[in-house]
C-alpha positions, 0 to 999 in steps of 0.5 A, a space after each residue: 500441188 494446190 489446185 487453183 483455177 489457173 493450174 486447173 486451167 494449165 492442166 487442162 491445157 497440158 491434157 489437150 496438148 499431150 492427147 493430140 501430140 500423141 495422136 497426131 505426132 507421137 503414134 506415127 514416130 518409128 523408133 526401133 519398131 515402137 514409138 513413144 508414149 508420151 502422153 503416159 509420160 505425161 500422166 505419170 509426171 502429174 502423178 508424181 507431182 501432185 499425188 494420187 487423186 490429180 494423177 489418176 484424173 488427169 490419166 483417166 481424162 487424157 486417156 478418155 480424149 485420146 479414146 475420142 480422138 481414135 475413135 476407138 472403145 471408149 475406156 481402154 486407154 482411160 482406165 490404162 492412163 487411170 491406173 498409171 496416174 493412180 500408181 504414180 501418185 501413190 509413190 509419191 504419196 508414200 515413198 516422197 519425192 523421186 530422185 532422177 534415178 527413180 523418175 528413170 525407173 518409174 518412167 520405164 516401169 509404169 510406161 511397161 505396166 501402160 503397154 501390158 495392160 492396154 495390150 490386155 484390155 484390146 485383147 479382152 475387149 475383142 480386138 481382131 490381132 494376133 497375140 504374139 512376140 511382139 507384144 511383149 517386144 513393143 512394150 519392153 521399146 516402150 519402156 526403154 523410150 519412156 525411161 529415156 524421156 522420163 526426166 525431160 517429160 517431168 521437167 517440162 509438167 514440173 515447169 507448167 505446174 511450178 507456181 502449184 508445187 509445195 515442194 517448190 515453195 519450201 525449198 525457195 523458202 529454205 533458200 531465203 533463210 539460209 546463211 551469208 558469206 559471213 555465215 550469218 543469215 540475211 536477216 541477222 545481217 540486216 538487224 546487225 547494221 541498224 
């Protein structure tokens, strides 16, 4: 991903929509006793766009707004959104671009490893709750529902950051070159009619 002042910007902008949307709509949604975690969705989305160092950035940085926006701890959902951006981008960066099958899997794996350890750090850092069952039911609704969202969330970040994808600009690229109808390319075609 290049980082220009305008994907910064839209990034940005991406960040502040998704910590609110989260807050505001999200959290209130009831889905089988859980409910959506989109702005981790998000986060992962952006790691596996533009790697490690824009993943866990833009986690940490949604992650301290939605800490703000709570009135919570500052940190707990920061350093979560920080390492679920960081584990997102360095797939990207060692295995490449994630098929749909992966991004189905990544969204639920990296959505369980969210809820495990924000459920770990509100336990450390003294929140008054019982530590049950239903812990490990909520992440595992958790995951199944960012399973399911995976691909759209991606889409939606991959449609913001278009313009700042590598990847994108390769395969338009390739699309330029490839050959005609008459399996000759569209610059052979036009040397061959001069």
């Amino acid at each position: 991903m290049i980082l220009t002042p305008g994907t910064v910007a839209r990034l940005a902008a991406l960040g502040v929509f998704a910590a609110v949307a989260q807050v505001v709509c999200f959290s209130k949604m009831d889905v089988f006793g859980s409910s959506p975690d989109v702005a981790l969705l998000i986060v992962v989305s952006i790691g596996l766009l533009g790697g490690s160092l824009t993943g866990a950035v833009a986690g940490f940085s949604i992650g301290l707004l939605i800490d703000c926006l709570l009135l919570e701890k500052l940190g707990g959902f920061a350093l979560t959104m920080l390492a679920v951006g960081y584990v997102a981008g360095r797939y990207r960066e060692t295995v490449g671009r994630p098929t749909r099958g992966a991004v189905v899997l990544l969204g639920a794996a990296l959505t369980l490893l969210g809820a495990l350890v924000i459920a770990a750090i509100q336990i450390g850092t003294g929140v008054d709750a019982n530590v049950s069952f239903l812990v490990v039911r909520d992440a595992v609704i958790k995951s199944v529902i960012g399973a399911a969202l995976a691909i759209p969330v991606l889409l939606l970040v991959r449609l913001v950051v278009r313009s700042a994808l590598v990847d994108e600009r390769r395969a338009a690229r390739r699309a330029i070159g490839r050959p005609g109808p008459e399996g000759t390319s569209p610059f052979n075609q036009a040397a061959e009619t001069q």
